[in-house]
Structures are given as C-alpha cells and as structure tokens.
C-alpha positions as CSV (number, residue, x, y, z in Angstrom):
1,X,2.3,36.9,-88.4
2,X,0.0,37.9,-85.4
3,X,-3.1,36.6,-87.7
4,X,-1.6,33.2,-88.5
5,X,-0.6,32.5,-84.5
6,X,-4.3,33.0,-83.7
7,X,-5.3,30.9,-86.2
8,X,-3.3,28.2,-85.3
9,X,-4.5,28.4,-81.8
10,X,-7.9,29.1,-82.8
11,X,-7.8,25.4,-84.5
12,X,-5.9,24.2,-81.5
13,X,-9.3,25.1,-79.5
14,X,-10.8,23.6,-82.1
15,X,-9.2,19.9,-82.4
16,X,-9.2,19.8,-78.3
17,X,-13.1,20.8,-78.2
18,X,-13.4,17.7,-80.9
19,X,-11.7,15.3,-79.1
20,X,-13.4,15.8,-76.0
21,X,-16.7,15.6,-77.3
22,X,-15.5,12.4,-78.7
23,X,-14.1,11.3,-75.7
24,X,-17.1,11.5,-73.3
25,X,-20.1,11.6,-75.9
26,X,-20.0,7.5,-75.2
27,X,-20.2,8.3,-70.8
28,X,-22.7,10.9,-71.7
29,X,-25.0,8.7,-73.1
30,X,-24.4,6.3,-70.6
31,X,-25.1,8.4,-67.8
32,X,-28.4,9.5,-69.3
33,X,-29.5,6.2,-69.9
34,X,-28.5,5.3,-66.1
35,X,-30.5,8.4,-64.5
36,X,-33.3,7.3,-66.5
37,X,-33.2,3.9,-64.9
38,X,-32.2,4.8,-61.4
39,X,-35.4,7.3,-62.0
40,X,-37.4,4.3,-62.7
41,X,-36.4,2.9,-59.3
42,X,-37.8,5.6,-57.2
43,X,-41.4,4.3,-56.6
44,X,-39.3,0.8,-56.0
45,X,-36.9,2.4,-53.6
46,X,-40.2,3.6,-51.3
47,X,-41.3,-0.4,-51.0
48,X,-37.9,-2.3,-51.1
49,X,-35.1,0.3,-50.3
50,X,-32.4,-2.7,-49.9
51,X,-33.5,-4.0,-53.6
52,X,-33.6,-0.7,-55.4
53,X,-30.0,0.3,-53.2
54,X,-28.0,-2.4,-54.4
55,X,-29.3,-1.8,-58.1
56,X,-28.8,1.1,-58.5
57,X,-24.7,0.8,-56.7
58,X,-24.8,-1.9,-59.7
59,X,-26.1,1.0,-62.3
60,X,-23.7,3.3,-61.0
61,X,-20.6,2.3,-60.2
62,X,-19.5,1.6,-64.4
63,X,-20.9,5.3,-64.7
64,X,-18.0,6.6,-62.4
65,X,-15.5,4.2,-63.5
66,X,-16.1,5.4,-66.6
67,X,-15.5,8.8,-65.7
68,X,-12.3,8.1,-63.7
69,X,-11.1,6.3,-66.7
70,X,-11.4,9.0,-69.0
71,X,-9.4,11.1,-66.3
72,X,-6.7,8.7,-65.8
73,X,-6.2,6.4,-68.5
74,X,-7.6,8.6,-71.8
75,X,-6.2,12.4,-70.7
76,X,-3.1,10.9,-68.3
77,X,-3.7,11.8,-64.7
78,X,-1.4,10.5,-62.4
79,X,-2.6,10.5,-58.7
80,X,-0.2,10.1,-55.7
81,X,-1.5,8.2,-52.5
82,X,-0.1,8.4,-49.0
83,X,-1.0,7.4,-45.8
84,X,-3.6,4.8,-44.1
85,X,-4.2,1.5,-46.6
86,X,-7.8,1.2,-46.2
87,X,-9.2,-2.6,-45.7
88,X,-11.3,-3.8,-48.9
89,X,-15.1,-3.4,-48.5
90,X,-15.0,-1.4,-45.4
91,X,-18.2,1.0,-44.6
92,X,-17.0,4.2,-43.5
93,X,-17.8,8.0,-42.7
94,X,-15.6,10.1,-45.2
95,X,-14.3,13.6,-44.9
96,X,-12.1,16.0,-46.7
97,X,-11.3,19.1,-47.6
98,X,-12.6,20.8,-50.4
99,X,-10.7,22.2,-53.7
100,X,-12.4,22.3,-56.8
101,X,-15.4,20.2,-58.0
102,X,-12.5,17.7,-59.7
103,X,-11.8,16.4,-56.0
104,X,-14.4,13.4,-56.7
105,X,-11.7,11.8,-59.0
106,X,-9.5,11.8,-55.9
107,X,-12.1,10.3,-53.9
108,X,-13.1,7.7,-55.9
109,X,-9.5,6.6,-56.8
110,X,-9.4,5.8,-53.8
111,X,-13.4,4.6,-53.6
112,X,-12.0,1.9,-56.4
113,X,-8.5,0.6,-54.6
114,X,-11.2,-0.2,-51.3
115,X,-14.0,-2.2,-53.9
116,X,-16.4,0.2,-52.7
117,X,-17.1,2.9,-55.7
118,X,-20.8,1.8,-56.7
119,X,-21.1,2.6,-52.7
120,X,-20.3,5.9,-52.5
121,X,-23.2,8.2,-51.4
122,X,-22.5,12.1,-51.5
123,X,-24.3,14.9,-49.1
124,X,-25.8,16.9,-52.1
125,X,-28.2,20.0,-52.5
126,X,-31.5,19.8,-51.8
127,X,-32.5,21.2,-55.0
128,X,-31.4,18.6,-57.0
129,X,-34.0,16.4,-56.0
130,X,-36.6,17.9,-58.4
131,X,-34.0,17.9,-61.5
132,X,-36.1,15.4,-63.8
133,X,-33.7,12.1,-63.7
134,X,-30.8,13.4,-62.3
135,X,-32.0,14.5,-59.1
136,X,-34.5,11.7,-59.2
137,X,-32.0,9.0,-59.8
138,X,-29.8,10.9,-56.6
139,X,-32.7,10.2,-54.5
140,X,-33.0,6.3,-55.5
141,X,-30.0,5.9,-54.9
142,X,-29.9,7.0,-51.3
143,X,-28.2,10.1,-51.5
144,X,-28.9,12.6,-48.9
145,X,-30.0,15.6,-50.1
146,X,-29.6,18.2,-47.6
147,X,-30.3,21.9,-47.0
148,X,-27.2,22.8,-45.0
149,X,-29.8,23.6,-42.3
150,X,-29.5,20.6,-39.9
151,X,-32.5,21.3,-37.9
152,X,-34.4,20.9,-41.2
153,X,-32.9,18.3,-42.6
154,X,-33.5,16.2,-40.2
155,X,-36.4,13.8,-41.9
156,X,-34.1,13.6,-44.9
157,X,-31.2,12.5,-42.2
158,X,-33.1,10.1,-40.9
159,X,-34.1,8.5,-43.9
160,X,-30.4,7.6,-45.1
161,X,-29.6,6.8,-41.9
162,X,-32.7,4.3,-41.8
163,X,-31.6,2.3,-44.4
164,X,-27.7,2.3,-43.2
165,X,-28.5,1.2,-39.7
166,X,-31.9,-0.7,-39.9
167,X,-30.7,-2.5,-43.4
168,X,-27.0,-2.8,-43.0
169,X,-26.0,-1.4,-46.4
170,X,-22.7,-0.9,-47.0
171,X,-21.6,2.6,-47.4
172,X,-18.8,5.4,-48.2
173,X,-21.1,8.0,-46.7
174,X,-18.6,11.4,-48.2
175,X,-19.2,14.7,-47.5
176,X,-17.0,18.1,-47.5
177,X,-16.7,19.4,-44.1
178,X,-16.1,23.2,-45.4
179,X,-19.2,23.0,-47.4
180,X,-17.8,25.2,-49.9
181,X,-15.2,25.3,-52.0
182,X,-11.6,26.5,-50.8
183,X,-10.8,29.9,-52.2
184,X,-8.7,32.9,-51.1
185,X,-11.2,35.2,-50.4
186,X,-13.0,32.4,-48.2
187,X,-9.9,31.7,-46.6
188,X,-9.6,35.6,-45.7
189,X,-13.5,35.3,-44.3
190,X,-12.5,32.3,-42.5
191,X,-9.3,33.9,-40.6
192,X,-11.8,36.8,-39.5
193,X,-13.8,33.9,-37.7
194,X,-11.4,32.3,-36.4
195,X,-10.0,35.7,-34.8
196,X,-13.3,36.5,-33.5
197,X,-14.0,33.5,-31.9
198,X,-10.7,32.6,-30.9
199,X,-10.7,29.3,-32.8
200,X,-7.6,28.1,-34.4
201,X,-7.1,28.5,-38.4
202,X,-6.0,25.9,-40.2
203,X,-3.4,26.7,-43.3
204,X,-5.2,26.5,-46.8
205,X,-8.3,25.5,-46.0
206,X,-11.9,26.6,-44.7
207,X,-12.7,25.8,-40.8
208,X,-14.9,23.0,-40.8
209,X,-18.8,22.8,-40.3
210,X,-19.1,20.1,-37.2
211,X,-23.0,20.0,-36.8
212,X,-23.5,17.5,-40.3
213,X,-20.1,15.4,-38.8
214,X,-21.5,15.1,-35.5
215,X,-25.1,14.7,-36.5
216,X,-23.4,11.5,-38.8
217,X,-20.7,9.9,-36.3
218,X,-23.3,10.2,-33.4
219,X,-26.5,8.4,-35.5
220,X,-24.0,5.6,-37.3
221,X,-21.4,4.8,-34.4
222,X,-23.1,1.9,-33.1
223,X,-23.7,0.3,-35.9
224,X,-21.5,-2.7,-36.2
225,X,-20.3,-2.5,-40.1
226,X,-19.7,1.1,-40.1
227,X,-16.0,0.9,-38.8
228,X,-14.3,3.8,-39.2
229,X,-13.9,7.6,-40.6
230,X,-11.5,8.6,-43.1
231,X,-10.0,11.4,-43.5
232,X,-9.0,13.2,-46.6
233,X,-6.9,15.9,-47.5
234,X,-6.6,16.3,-51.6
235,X,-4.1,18.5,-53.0
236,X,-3.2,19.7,-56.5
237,X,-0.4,21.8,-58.2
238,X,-0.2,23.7,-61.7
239,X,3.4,24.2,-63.1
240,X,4.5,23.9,-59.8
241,X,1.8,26.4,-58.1
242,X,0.4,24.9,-55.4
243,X,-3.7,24.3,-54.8
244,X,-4.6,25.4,-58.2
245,X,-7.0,22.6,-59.7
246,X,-7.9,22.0,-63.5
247,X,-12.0,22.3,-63.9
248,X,-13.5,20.2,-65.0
249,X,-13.7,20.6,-68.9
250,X,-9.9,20.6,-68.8
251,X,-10.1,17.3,-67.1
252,X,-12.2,16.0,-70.5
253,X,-10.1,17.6,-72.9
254,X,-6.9,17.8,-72.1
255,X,-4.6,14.9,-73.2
256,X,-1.7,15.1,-71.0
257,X,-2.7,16.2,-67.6
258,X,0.4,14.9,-65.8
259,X,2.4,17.0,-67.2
260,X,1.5,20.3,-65.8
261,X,-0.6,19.2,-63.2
262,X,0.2,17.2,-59.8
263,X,-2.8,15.2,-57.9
264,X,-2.8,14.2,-55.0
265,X,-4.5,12.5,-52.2
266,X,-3.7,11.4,-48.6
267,X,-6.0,9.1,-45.9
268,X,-6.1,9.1,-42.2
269,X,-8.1,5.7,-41.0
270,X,-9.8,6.8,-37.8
271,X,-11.9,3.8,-36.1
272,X,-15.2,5.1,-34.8
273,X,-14.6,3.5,-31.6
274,X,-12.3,5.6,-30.6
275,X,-13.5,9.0,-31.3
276,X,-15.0,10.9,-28.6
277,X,-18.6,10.9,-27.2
278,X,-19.5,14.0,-26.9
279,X,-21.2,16.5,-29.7
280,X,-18.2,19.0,-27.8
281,X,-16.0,16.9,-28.0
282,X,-16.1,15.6,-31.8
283,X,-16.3,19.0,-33.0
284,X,-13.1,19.8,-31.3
285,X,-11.8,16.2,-33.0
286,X,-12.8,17.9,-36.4
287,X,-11.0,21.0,-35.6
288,X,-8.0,19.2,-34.9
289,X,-8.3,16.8,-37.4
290,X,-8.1,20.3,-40.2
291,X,-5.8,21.8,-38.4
292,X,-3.6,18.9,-39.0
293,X,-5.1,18.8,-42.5
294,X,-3.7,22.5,-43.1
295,X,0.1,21.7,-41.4
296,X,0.3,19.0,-44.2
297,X,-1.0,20.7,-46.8
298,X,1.7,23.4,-45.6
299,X,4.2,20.6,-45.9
300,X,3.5,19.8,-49.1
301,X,4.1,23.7,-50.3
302,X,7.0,23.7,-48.8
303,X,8.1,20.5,-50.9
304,X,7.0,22.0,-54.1
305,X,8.9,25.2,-53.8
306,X,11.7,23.5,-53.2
307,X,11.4,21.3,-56.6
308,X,10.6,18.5,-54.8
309,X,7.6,15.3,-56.2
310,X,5.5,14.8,-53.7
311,X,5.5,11.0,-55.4
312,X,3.5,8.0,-54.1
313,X,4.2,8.0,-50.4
314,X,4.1,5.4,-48.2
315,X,0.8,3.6,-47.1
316,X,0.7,2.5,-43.3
C-alpha cells in the first residue's frame, strides 16, 4: 500500500513538472529572444540612450506581462489591493518591503493597473552586468546595477539618474529598502541593531537601508515628472500562516494557487514635495514609513488568526 502511494505521488510530481515546462517553455523562449535584442541595443544605448530606453520598455514589457499572466490567469493567483489609487502614467520612486523573490508579481500588478510595467527599472547586482545577454540586456535597459556600496556606486548612480533627469524618461525606479530578503533569523539580527542603537524595530520586517533612498529622493526630487514615492508593503499567507511565500517554481507549476495561498499588496502615495529635506531627516521618514509598514503587517496577522480575508480593500 505504502509503494503504490509513492507512486502515485511520484507521477503527481511528474504531470506537475510537465505542465509547467509546458506552461512557460513559450515565455522562456521569449525572454531569450528579448535579452538577445536588448543586448543588441547596448552599443545603441551609449549614443542615443532616449531611443534604445523606450525600445527596449517596448521589448520588455510583453516579457513581464507574460509572466504575470502565467501567475494569475494560467495557475490562479488572486491578489488583493488596498490603499492609495495611483494616477495612470505617473513616474515615481518605489519602495517595499521584501519577502520572497515572488514579490515582483505584486509589484508589477500593480506596475500594469498604473500603464507603467514596460517602465519599471529594478536596483540589481552589480554582477549581473557581465551575465552574457541577461546582464547585458539589464544594462540597456537602464537598470542600475549597484554594489550596495553607495560611495562606489556612485558613477553607476549618476548614469540612471542622467537619463531620468536630463532626458525626462518616465520611470518606476523600485528598489527593496531591506536589501535582503525577510527571514526570521534576519529579523532576530535586526532586533540586536535596533537594541544597540536604540532605533525602533519594526514588526516582521528588516530595518531599512536609508543611504540608496536618500541618495534617490535627493538626486530626482526636482525633477518635474517624478511626482511622488510609493510605498509598498506585500504580504502573503499559506493555509492560513502568515508571511510564508510560494518560490518561485511553485508559482509555474502549481495550478490553483488561490487556494492555499493569499497575496497581497497595499500602496501609500507619498508626493515628493512633501517629504523632508534633509538626508537626517528622510532617513528618519523611512524609519517611520517601516515602522508603520510592520504595525500593518501586524494587523493583517491579527486578521488571519482570527479567520478573517484580508479581501480587496478599499483604494483612497
């Protein structure tokens, strides 16, 4: 009896390994075929960086849609929305917290309901620059590729910013403020800073990193079509246990992911104008920004244990 049980759920491994190789071997291709153009625009992107910009938004954007469909439409995700309705086409600074590498479908959910998903650009490693096409495509596009070392990454900084300030391109400029991933042994090394430097913790997640925010709000606030900042805070459940986040394979091969899973994702419009001046000052407007982050977060634990759908809240 004990053989035939594994054997069934050896095939069940099977027939779900099958179907989502079929599922995405069509976006695979596609997003091979796109990293080899968006490498091809690299030498173009060094002479006319507005031209090779808006082509490759134009290459990428069907590229994460495609994605996002396979998430929600093929395998049944069901993301929940609350808070600010963000204005279509709007260029913004973007911040959130940071769960699980499946918190990019959450972004651009909400990338798509604002028209702006070909414009997203991501703060990504260094590194990757020298991938063959990948990296190389990342760098056409305008993606800053940054060492985490501010100091040093200055040139690179600069170089983004050139193109968003100088050349008025219309941006979702997104980066995690952590910089890591949340997990419960971070979270323990974060309370022990937070103690020792008598900073306030913020409930389930990592204090935020201020010197890329600031370094960002401070080069971009002045210019006129960058309008705002938005804040993030992305949540998940499994079977009712709250932050635990399917990877990624289970996000391309499972068929029913609303069932188990909740997703969700809420949005704080912040206008640029009226954050503070100061380098001091913003970092303490991030702090409090997360530590608001974390009281909702806590809220929404609360809700769970108590059987409640978080459900599509209200958007201001």
């Amino acid at each position: 009896m004990a053989s035939r049980v594994s054997l069934i759920l050896h095939v069940q491994r099977i027939l779900i390994t099958l179907r989502a190789i079929l599922v995405t071997a069509s976006w695979v291709i596609h997003l091979f075929a796109t990293d080899i153009l968006l490498s091809l625009l690299l030498p173009i992107s060094f002479l006319f960086p507005t031209l090779a910009y808006n082509v490759s938004s134009k290459l990428a954007s069907p590229v994460w849609y495609g994605i996002q469909l396979i998430f929600t439409h093929l395998n049944g995700a069901h993301i929940t929305y609350s808070g600010s309705r963000l204005p279509d086409g709007e260029s913004a600074i973007v911040i959130a917290n940071h769960v699980s590498w499946t918190d990019f479908y959450m972004i651009q959910a909400l990338a798509i309901r604002a028209g702006m998903l070909g414009r997203c650009r991501w703060f990504a490693k260094q590194q990757l620059k020298w991938v063959p096409f990948l990296g190389w495509g990342l760098w056409a596009m305008g993606m800053p590729l940054v060492s985490r070392e501010w100091t040093k990454d200055r040139r690179e900084m600069e170089r983004v910013f050139s193109g968003v300030t100088k050349n008025k391109w219309p941006i979702w400029l997104i980066s995690y403020s952590e910089a890591t991933r949340y997990t419960p042994e971070k979270y323990a090394e974060t309370i022990s800073w937070c103690k020792a430097h008598d900073r306030p913790f913020p409930k389930h997640t990592l204090y935020p990193r201020s010197k890329g925010f600031i370094t960002t709000v401070q080069q971009l606030r002045h210019t006129p079509h960058i309008r705002a900042v938005y804040d993030l805070t992305i949540a998940y459940a499994h079977e009712r246990q709250f932050l635990i986040a399917p990877t990624i394979w289970e996000t391309l091969s499972q068929s029913k992911l609303s069932g188990p899973w909740d997703f969700h994702v809420h949005v704080d419009r912040h206008a640029i104008e009226n954050l503070p001046d100061t380098d001091e000052e913003l970092a303490k407007w991030l702090e409090t920004r997360w530590i608001e982050k974390g009281d909702r977060l806590e809220e929404m634990r609360k809700a769970l244990a108590a059987e409640q759908d978080w459900g599509n809240a209200k958007m201001d």
